[in-house]
N, C-alpha and C positions, 0 to 999 in steps of 0.2 A: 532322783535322777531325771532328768531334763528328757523330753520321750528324742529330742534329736542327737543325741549322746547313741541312743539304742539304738536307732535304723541308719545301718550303713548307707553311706551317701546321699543322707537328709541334707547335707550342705548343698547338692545340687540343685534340689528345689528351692531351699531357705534363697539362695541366691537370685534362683528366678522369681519370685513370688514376693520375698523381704523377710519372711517368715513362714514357718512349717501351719499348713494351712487346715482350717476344718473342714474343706471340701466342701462348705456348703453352699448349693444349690449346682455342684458337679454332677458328673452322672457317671454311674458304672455302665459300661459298654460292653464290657466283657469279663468274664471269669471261668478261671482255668483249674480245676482240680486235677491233682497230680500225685500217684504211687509211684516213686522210683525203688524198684526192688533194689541196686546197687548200694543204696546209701543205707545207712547206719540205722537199725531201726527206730530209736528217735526220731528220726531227723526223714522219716519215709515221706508224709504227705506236707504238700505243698499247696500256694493257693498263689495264681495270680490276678491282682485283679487291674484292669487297665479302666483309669479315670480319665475322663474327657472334662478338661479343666479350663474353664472360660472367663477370663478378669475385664471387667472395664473401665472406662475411667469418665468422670463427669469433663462434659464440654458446655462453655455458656452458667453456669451456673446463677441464677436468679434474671437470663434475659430471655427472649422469646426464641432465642438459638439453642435454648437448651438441648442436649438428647447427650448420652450414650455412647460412649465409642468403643470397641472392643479394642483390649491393648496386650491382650495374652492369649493364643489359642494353641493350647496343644493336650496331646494326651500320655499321663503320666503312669506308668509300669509298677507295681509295689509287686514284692514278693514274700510273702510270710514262708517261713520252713518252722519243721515242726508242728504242723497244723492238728488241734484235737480240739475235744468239747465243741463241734462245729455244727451251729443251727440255722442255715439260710432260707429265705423264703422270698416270697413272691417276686422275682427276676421276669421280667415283662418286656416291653417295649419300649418304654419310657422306666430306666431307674435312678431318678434324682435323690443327692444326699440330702439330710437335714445336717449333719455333722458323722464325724468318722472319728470316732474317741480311743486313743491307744491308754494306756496307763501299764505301767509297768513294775510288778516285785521285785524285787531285787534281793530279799531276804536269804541269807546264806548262801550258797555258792552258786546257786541255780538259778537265772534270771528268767521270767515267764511274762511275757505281754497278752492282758487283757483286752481285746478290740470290739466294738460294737459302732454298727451301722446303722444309725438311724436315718430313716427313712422320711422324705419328707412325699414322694412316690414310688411304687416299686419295690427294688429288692430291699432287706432287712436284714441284718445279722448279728449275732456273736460269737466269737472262737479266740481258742489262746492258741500262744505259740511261741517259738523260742528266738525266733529272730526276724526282722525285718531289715529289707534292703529296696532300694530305687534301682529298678535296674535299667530305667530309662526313664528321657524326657523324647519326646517328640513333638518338635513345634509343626503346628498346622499353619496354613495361612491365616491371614485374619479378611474377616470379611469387607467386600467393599465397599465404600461408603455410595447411599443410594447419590 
């Protein structure tokens, strides 16, 4: 199974981005652990985490104009439901990705995503869970050029 098959409205990224990305060198800015007593006990803990996602593009390439432009700035909303086996650590000031690895079973009727965040500063983690969705894009501005 393709991991953008399994996260609801992975298409909306895939589109802004060209592909479902590895997050690396993103930052997590924020995370939301969530007990909704209403919901199905399955389906009780929740986890949002909001990634501050930043792309650039090469300018000048092999002249003395070279630099950097940024061509993407916004920050991206993931929601995991179903959230267990959940181990996270060092969440700081600075939490840059190294990558953000989903893999998913799919074995008999029960589908379970495996997630681990590697850490290239900061926070670190693993937890499964039963589903993921985008439940937002937010473009930020992009910075101005000096």
């Amino acid at each position: 199974m393709k991991i953008t098959e399994f996260i609801d409205g992975s298409e909306k990224l895939v589109s802004e981005l060209g592909e479902w990305p590895s997050f690396h060198d993103d930052e997590v800015v924020a995370v939301l652990l969530d007990r909704e007593a209403g919901l199905d006990p399955e389906e009780k803990a929740s986890m949002r985490l909001s990634i501050h996602v930043r792309r650039h593009e090469q300018i000048g390439i092999g002249t003395s104009q070279y630099h950097l432009s940024m061509n993407k700035n916004m920050l991206v909303h993931l929601v995991f439901l179903g959230v267990h086996d959940l181990a996270i650590s060092n969440f700081g000031v600075q939490n840059v990705i190294s990558s953000l690895e989903i893999s998913v079973d799919a074995s008999g009727n029960m589908r379970v995503a495996s997630v681990s965040i590697e850490s290239s500063w900061g926070m670190e983690g693993t937890f499964k869970c039963k589903s993921i969705w985008v439940e937002a894009i937010e473009m930020l501005p992009l910075a101005e050029a000096p």
